[in-house]
FIROVO-38231 format. One record per residue: x, y, z of N, C-alpha, C in turn. Coordinates in pm, whole numbers, plus 50000, padded with zeros to 5 digits. Layout:
N
XYZXYZXYZ;...
***
This chain:
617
527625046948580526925042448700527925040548813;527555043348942528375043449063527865030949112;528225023549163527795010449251528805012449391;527975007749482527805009949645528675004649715;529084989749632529574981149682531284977849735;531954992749660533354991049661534094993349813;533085005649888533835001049981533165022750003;533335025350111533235037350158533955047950061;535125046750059536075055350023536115059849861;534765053449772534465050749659533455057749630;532625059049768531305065949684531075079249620;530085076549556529985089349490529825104349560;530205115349546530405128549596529345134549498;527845135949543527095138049480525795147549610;526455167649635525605175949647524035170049642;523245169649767521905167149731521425183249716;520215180849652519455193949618518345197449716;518165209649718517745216549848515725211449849;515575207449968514165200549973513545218349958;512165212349936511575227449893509775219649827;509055224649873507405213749904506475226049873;505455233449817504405240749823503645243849967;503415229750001502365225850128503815227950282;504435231550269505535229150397506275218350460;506085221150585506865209650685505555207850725;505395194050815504775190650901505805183051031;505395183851108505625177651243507315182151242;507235197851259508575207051295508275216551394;506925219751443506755230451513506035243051429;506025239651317505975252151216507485254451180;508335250151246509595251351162509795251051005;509865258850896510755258050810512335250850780;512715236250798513655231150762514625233550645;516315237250600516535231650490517455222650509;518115217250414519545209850419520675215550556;520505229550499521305234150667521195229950736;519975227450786519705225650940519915211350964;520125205250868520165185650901521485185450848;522965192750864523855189350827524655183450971;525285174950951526105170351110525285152851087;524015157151041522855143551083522745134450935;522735123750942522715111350849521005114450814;520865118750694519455120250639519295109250603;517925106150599516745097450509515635100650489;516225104550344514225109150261513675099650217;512445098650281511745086850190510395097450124;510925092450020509825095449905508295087349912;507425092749963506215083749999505225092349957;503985083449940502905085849924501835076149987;500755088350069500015076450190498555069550149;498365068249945497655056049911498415040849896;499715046449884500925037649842500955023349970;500855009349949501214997650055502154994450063;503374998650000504484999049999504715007750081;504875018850035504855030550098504755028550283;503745025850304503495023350412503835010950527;504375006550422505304988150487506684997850495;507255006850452509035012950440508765020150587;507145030450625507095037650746507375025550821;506375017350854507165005650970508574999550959;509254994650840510474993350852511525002550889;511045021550879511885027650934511695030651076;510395021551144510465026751308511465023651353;512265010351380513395004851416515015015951427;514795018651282515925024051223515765039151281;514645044851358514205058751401514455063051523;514385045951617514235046451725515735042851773;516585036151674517815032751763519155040551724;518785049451611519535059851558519065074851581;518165072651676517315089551710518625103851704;520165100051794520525109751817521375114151644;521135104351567522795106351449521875107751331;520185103751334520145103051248518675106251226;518445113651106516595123651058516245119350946;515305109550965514265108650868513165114750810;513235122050719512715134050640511335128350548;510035125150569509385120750481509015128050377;509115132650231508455139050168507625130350046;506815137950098505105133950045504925138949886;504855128049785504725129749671503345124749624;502425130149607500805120249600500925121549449;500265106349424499815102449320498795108849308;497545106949371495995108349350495705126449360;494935128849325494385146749368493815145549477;493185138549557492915141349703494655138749781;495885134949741496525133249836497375149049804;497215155049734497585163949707497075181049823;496145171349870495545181549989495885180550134;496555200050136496895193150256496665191850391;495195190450384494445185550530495075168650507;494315165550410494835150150386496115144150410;497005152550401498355146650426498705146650587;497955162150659498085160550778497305146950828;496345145050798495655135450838496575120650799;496605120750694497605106350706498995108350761;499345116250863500655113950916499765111551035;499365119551071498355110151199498115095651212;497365093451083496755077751069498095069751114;499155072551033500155066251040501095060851108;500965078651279501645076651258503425078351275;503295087251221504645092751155505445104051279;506285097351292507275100451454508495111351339;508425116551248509635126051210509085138551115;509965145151063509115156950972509015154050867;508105160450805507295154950651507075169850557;507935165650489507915178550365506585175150245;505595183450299504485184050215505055190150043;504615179749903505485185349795504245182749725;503385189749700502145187649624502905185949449;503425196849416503455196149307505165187549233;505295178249338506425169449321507695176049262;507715189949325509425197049327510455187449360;510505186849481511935177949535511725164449463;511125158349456510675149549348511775148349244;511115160749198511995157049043513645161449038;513705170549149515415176349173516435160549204;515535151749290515855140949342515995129149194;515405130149101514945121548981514645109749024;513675111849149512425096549185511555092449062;511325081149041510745071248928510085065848995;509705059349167508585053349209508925056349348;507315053249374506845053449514507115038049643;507905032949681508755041449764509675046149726;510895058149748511945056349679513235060649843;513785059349872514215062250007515955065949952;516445078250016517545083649979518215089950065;520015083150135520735087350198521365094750205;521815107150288522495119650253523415116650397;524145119450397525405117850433525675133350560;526425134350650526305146150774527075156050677;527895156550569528155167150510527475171750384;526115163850378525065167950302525275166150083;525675148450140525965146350005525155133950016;524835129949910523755114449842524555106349824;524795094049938525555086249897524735069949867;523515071449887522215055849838521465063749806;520805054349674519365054749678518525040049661;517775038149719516865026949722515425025449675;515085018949569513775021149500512995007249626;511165010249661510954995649665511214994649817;510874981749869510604973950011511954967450030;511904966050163513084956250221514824961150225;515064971950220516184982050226516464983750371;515784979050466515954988850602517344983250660;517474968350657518964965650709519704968650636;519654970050516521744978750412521264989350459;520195001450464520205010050528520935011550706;520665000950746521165000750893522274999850911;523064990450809524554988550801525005003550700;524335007550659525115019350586525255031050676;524015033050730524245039250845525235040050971;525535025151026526475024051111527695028251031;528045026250911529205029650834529415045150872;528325047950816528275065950809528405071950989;528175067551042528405069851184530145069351246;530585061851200531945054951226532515066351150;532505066351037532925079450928533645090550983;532085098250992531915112151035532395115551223;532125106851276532625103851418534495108351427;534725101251358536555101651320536595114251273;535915121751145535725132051070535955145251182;534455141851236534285153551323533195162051247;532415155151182531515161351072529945155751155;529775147351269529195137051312528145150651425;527025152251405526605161451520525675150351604;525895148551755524605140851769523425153551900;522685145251900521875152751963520205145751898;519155159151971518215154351977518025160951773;516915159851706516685158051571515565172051594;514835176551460513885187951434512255181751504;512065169751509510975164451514510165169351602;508815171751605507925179951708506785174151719;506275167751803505325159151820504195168551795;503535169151689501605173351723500855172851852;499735178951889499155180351988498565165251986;498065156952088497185150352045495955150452049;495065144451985493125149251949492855134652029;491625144452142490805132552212489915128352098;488975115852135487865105752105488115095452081;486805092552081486585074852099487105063751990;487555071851889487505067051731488655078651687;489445066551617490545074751524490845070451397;490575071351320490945067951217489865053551182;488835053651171488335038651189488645034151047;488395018651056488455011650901487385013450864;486844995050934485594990250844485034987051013;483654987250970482604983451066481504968951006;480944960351132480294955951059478774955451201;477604946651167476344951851255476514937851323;476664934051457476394924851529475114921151510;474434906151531473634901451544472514907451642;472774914951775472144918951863471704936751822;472224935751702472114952451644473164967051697;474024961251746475044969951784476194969851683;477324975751674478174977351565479864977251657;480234967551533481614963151596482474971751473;483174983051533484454989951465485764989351477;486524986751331488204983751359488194999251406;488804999451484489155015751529490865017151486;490945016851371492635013951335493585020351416;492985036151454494155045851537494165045651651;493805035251726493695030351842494125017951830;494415009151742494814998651776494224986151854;492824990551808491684985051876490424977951790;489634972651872488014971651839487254979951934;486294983851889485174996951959483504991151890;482684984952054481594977951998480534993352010;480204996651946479465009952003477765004651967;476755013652068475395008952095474805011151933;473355014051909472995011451789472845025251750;472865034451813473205048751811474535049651731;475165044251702476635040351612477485053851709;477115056351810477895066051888478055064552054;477815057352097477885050052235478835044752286;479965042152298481155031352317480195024552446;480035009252418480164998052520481234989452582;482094990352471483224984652530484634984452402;485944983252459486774982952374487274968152427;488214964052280488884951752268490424954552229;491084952352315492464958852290492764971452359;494094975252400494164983652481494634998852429;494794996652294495605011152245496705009652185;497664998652242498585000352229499404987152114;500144992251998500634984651880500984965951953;500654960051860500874945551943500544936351860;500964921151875500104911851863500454900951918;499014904452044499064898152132497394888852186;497594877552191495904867652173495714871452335;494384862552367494044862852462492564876152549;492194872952622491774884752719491954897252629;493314902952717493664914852675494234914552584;493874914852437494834914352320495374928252267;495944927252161496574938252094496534937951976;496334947951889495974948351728497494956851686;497694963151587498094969451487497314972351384;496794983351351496004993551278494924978451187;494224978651260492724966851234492324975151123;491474965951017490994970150916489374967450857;489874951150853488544946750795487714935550871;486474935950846485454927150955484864918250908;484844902750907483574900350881483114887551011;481624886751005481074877251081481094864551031;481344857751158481354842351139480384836551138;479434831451014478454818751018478324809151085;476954811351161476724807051279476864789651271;476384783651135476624772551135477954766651079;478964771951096480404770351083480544759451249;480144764151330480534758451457481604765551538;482324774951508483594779851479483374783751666;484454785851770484634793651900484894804951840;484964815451766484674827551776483494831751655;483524844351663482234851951628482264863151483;483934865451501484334879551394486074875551358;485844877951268487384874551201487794890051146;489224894251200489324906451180490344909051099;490764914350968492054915850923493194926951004;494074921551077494664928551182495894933651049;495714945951034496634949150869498194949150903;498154955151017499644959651018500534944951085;499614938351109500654926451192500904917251112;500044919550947499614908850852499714896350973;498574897650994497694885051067495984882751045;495084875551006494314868251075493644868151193;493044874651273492464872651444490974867051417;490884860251542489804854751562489004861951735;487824865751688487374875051854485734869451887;486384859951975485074857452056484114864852191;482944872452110482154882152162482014882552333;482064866252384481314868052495482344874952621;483234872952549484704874652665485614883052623;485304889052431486454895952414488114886652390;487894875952419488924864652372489774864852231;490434866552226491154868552048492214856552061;491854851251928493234837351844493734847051730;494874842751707495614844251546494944831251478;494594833851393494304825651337494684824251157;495534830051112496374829951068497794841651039;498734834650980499664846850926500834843051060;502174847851057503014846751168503454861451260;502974867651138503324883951221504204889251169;504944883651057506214888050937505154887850840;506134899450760505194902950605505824893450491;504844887850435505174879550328506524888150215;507354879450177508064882450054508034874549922;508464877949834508784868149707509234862549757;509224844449700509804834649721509254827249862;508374833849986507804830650085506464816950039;506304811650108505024801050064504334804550070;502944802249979501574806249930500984799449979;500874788950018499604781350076500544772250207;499884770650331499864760250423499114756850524;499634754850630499134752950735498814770950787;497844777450891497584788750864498474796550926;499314791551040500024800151146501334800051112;501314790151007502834791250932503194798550803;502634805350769502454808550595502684827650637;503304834050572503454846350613501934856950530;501754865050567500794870750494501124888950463;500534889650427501274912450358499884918950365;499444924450493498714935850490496994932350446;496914921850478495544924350483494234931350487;493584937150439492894952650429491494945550495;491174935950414489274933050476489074916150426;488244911350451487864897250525486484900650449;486074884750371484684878950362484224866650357;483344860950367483004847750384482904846150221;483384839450144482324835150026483384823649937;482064817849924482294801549843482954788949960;482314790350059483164782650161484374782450212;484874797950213486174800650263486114816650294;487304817750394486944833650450487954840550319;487464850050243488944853050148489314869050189;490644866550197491384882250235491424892450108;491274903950133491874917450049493314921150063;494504909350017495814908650043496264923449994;496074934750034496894946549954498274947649951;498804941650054500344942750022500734932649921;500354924749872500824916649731499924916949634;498934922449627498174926249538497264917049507;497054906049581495664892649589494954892049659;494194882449641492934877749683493904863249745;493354859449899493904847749937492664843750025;492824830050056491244826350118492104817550233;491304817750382491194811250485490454800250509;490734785550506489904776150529489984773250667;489084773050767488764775550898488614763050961;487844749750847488094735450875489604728150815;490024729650758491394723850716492674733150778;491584746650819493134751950919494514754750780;493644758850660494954765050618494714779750553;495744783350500495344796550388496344797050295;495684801250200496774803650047496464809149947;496714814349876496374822349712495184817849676;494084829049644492724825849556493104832749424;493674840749415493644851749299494604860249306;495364862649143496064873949151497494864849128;498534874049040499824868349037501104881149129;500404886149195501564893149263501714910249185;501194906649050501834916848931500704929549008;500984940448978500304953849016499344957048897;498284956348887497884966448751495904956648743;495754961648626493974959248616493854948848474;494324934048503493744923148428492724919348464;492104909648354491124900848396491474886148332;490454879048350490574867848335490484855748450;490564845148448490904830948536492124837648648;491414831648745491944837448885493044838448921;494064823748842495274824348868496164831548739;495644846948669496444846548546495544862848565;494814865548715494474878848676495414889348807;495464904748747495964912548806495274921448904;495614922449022494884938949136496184944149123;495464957649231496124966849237495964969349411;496134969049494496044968549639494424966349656;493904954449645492404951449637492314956549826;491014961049872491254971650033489514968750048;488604963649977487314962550055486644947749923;485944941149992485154929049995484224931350027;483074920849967481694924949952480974909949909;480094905649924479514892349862478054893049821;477644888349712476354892349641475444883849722;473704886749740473174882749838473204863749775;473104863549646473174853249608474394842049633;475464851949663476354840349682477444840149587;477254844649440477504844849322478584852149294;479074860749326479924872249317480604876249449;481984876849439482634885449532482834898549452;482554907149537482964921649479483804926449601;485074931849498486184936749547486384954749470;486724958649591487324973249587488634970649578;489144976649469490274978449405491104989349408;491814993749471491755009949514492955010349422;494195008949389494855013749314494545020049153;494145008449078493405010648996492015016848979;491525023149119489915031849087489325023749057;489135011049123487925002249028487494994249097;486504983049058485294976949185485434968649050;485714958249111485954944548998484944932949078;484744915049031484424905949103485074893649054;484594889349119484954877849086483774867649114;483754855549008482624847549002483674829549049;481934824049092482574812249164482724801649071;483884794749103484384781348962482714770848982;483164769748883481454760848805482484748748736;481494744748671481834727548572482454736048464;482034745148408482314745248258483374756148286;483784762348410485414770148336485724770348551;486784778748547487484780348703487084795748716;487034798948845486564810648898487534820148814;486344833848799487094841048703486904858348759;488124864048701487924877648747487314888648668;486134897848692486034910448594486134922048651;486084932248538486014943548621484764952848567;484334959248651482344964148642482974975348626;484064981048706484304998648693485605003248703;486155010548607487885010448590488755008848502;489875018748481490465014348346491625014948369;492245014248516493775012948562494245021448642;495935018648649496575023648745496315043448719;496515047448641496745059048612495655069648606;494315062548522493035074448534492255074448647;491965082448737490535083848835490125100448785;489055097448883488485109048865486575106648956;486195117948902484565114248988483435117948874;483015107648793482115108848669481195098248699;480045105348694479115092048694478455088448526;477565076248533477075075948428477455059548355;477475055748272477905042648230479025039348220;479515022848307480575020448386481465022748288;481625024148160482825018448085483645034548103;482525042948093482675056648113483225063348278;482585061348384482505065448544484225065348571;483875070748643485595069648716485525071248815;486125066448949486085063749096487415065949128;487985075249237489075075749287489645070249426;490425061449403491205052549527489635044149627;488695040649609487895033249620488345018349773;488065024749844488275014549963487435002750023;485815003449999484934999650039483824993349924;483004982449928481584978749886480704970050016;479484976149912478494967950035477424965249927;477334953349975475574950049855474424956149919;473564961949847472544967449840471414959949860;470144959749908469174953349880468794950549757;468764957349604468184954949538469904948349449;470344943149525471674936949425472824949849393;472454960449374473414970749332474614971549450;475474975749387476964982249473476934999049555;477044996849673477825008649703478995006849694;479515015249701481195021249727481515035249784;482545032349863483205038249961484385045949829;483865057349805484935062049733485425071449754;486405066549829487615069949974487865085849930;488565087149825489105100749817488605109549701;487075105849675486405112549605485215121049745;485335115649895484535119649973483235113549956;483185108649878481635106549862481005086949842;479795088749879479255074449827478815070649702;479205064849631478985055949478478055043149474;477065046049387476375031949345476775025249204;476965013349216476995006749089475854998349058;475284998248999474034991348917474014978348780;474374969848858475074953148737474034953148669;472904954848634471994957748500472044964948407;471504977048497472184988948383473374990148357;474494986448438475584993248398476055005648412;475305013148533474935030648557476105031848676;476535038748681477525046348760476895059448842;476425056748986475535073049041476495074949149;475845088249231476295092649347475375093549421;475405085649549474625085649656474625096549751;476245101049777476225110849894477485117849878;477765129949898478735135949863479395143250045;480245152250037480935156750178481125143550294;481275134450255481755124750299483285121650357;483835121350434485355127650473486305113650471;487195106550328487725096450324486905085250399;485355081350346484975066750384485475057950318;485405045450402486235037550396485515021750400;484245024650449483235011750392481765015550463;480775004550469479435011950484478614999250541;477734999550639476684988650678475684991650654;474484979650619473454982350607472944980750728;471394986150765470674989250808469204990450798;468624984950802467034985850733467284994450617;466665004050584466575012050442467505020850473;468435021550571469685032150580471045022650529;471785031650563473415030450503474055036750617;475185031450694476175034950754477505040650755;477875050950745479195049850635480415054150736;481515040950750482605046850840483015061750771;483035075450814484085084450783485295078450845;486245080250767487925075050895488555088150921;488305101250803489055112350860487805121250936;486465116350962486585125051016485855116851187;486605100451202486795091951314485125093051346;484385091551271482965086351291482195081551218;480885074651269480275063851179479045076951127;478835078350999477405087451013476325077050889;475365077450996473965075950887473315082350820;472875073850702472105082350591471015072650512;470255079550462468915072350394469475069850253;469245056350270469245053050102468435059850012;468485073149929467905077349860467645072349738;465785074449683465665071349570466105073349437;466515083849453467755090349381468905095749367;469795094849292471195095949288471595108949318;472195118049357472855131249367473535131249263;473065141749190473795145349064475265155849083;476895152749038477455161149055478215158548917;479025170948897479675177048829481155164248794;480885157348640482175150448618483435155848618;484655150048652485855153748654486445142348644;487425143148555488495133248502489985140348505;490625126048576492685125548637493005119948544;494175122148554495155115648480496605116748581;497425106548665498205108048745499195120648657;499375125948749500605138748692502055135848725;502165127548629504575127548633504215127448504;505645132748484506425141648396506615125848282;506015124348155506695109248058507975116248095;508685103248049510265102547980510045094747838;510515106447807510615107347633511845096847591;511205083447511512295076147455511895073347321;512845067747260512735070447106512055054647054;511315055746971510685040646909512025029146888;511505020446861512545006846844512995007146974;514694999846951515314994647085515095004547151;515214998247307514865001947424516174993147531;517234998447606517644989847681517304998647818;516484983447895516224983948030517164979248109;517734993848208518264984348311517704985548445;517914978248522517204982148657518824977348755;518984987548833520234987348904520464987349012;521004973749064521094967049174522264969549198;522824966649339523854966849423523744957749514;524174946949576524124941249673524934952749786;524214951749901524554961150028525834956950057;527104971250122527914960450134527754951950261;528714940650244529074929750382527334916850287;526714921650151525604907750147526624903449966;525644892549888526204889049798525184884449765;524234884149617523144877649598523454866949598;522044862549630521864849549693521304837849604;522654830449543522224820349424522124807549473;521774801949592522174788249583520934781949581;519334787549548518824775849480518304781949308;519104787749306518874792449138518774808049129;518844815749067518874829648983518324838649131;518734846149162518334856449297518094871449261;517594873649157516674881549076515774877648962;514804888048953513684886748883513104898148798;512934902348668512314907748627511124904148542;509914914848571508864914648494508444924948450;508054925248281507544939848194506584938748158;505674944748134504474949148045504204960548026;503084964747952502834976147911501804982047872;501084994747898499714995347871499695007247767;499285005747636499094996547632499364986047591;499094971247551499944961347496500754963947399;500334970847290501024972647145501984980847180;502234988347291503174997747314504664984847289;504914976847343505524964847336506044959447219;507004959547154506964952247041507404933747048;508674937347218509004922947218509694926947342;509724919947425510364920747560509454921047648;508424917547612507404913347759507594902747792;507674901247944507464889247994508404886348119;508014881048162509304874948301511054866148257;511784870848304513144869648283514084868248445;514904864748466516224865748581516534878648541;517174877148417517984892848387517294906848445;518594915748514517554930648526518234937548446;518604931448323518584942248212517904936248096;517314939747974516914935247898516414943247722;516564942347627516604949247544515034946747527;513944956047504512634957047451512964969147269;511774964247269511444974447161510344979847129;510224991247120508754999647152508305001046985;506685001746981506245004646877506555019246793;506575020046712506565033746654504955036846613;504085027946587502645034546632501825037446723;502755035446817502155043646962502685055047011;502225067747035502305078647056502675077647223;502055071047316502835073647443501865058947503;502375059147675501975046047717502675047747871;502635035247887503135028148049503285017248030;505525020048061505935008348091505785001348210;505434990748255505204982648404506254973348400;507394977348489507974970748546508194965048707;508604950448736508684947948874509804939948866;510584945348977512084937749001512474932249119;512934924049135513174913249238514584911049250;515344915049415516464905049400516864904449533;517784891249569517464885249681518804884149732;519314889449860521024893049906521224887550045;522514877150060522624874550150523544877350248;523964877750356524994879650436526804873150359;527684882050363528684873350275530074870750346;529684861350467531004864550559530314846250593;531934838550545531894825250544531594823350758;532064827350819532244827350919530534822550968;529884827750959528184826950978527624818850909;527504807651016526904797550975525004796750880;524444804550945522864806350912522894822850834;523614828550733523494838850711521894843350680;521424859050698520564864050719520384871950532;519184866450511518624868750379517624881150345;517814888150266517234904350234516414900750109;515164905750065514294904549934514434919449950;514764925449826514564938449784513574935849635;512494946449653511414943249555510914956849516;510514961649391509584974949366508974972849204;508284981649223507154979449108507044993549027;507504996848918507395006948852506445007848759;505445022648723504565023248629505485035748591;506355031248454506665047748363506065053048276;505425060948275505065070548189506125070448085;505815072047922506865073447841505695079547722;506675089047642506165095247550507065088247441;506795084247334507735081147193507595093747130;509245097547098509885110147009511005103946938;511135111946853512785106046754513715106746802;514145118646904514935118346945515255117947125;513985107447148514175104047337515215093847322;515405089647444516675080347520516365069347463;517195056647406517545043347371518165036547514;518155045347662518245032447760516885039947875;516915031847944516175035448080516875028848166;516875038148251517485034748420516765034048546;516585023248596515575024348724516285018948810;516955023848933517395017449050516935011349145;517185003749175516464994449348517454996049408;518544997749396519774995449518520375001049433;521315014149477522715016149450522235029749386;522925037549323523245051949285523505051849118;522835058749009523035054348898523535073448835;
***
């Protein structure tokens, strides 16, 4: 193993391998890029995928790093999709749009550069050097400042070298597409029968007439922000819900503003917006879970509902359920331990997977949550006398299978699932985002149907007398449709995510996960252990002993020999501080990522595993 930390003159001399994608470049002109052409320039590939919330927290951490290194330095996105709709590549064009995305993007459907690179998770971000060698790799969130300082290193370098090219980069801005609507989230129906839309790619709200095609007025000006008042400012708005009239409350709609992880509050008559919670920083490990509301950090908020006497968020960037109390003015954890994956159980001991749409039964009784990582539409029931609010799941069997099958839930499969809406007769729709189409779930029967198919990535749905509303977001409009008496019958198909197992052998197992503190930081011990690991495994028996939470990021497990293959789940944590006595208030880094490995058991696979977060292995 190479570690980062020795000093420039140490690192490893390690040829990167030539990018190379099925689907192309995007945002080059039509240019064909290779390594050639970015030699002189400080690369950064980030390995992304645009179902990924991670993923999409590393694009905003690299605006900074895009905008103040434009002439020395090219950020290369290549697109590795998990799901079979991201594998398409209208879809990918479309999510660099949504996004977005200010550099070129190597479309890799069938995860070539991928595997030349030996990426293990989504994010994975990797430095190449102006004479076109790999000198970082970074698994995971919160990398952008050792990236920034590695960068200035590499600048200083090659400058002296003469290896240093600056200038303008390959990047080619797309045309841009008029209308009123770009990318919308979620919509919900004003009281007066008009419809209030997050218009995410605008950076806006859009109240449009009952024609769901009218613009009356916008809230926000377009432009990235967060800013209260009059004229406010969003960052890619998501989720809606209305404020109960007998709350008393000065506003009307509580909006999950995603990208600012904030809270807004928008009072109709004036267009007026409060924060009303979150600070505008993305929550980290070790950040506080519950307080006062304007003090407590929050991660990506997807959608907003009223239920059980509190507004509760679709936290996707930490993978919970958190609730807003609007009279005590605070917010904090309802559900969920942070962990990625599809438990159940008591609220504080169950698992999501980027939960992205909310829903409340007419009764009151049930929150139903869209679960999009895991393909699944879970709820949750309200604490009673005889146990504490508890989590299930109606449709889904984890991180790894989707697909589009209808029929009985234990059976159905739903892919990346963004949206629910209760039905009149109690049943579920769903917004099942990258299956195109609309899904019913049926809590009696237990039936899994299809309502509507050619549906273009919806993303949630309003009711309407005996109609249904359904945001399209790719194709930036609201379209109506009749609740039909019957289901549209289509053709089952069943996924299975496609990476490659790594073949390891039964019994011991040594895990390491490989850290580097950046140089100029030093982890950060002074109120106890400044890493974290956590394992599991699906399925359980895959495990023989080494589950569980630990400090250590290495750890010996041991795998069954009666399990034929599985998924290891790992998540690693570690926390680096500035290491220069001189600085009084040094500046603190959380580096964090979450691995699902695929592993096959053979006699003769590997006795270690290697997963990096920081440093070069």
């Amino acid at each position: 193993m190479v570690r980062l930390d020795v000093g420039m003159a140490s690192r490893a001399r390690v040829r990167a391998p030539e990018l190379v994608g099925k689907g192309g470049w995007l945002n080059t002109g039509g240019r064909e890029l290779t390594l050639a052409d970015l030699r002189g320039k400080i690369t950064v590939l980030d390995f992304w995928t645009f179902c990924c919330i991670n993923c999409l927290h590393v694009l905003d951490e690299l605006r900074e790093l895009e905008e103040q290194h434009r002439d020395t330095v090219v950020i290369v996105g290549v697109h590795s999709p998990k799901f079979v709709h991201e594998a398409d590549h209208q879809a990918v064009l479309d999510a660099v749009a949504r996004y977005e995305v200010h550099h070129p993007v190597l479309d890799d459907p069938e995860l070539a550069t991928w595997k030349q690179y030996a990426v293990r998770a989504w994010p994975t971000l990797v430095v190449i050097d102006p004479e076109g060698y790999v000198v970082a790799q970074h698994a995971g969130e919160g990398h952008a400042h050792a990236i920034a300082k590695l960068v200035a290193e590499l600048e200083a370098e090659h400058e002296a070298k003469g290896t240093l090219r600056r200038g303008d980069g390959p990047y080619v801005a797309p045309e841009p597409e008029a209308g009123d609507l770009r990318f919308p989230g979620k919509a919900v129906r004003l009281p007066g029968g008009t419809f209030l839309v997050a218009d995410s790619g605008h950076h806006s709200l859009v109240e449009l007439a009952e024609d769901g095609e009218s613009v009356l007025r916008r809230i926000g000006d377009g432009e990235r922000g967060l800013v209260d008042g009059t004229a406010p400012r969003f960052s890619e708005p998501q989720g809606l819900a209305l404020v109960p009239a007998d709350l008393g409350l000065d506003y009307d709609v509580i909006v999950a503003d995603t990208v600012n992880h904030a809270l807004r509050g928008v009072r109709l008559a004036d267009g007026g917006v409060t924060t009303l919670a979150g600070t505008g920083r993305q929550w980290w490990q070790g950040s506080p879970t519950e307080g006062p509301a304007r003090e407590v950090d929050l991660s990506s908020p997807w959608d907003v509902a009223y239920f059980d006497g509190r507004f509760w968020l679709a936290m996707a960037g930490v993978h919970q359920l958190w609730a807003y109390d609007p009279v005590a003015d605070t917010v904090g954890v309802a559900a969920g331990t942070t962990n990625e994956g599809l438990v159940d159980g008591p609220v504080a001991e169950a698992w999501f997977a980027q939960p992205s749409g909310l829903a409340v039964s007419a009764d009151g009784e049930r929150l139903w949550v869209a679960d999009s990582e895991t393909s699944a539409v879970r709820w949750v029931s309200r604490e009673t006398e005889t146990g504490p609010a508890t989590v299930h799941t109606a449709v889904g069997t984890g991180l790894f299978d989707f697909g589009h099958r209808d029929g009985a839930a234990d059976q159905a499969l739903l892919q990346h699932p963004l949206g629910v809406t209760v039905l009149p007769d109690g049943s579920v729709a769903i917004a099942d985002t990258y299956n195109h189409a609309l899904r019913r779930y049926e809590p009696v029967s237990g039936e899994v149907s299809t309502l509507a198919t050619d549906l273009r990535e919806p993303s949630g749905a309003v009711l309407v007398d005996d109609d249904i509303v359904v945001v399209e977001s790719a194709r930036h409009r609201l379209t109506r449709l009749r609740l039909p008496e019957e289901a549209v019958q289509v053709e089952s198909v069943a996924h299975r995510t496609q990476r490659a197992a790594t073949e390891v052998a039964p019994g011991k197992l040594r895990l390491d996960v490989v850290f580097s503190a950046p140089t100029g930081q030093k982890l950060d011990e002074r109120y106890g252990p400044s890493t974290r690991l956590l394992v599991s495994s699906t399925p359980p028996e895959l495990l023989v002993s080494g589950a569980g939470a630990d400090s250590a990021l290495s750890r010996e497990l041991v795998l069954s020999a009666e399990v034929a293959e599985g998924v290891l789940h790992v998540s690693a944590m570690a926390a680096s501080c500035d290491d220069d006595p001189e600085i009084e208030f040094p500046a603190c880094h959380v580096h964090q990522q979450d691995w699902g490995v695929p592993v096959k058991l053979t006699a003769d696979g590997a006795t270690r595993l290697p997963l990096v977060l920081a440093g070069l292995e």
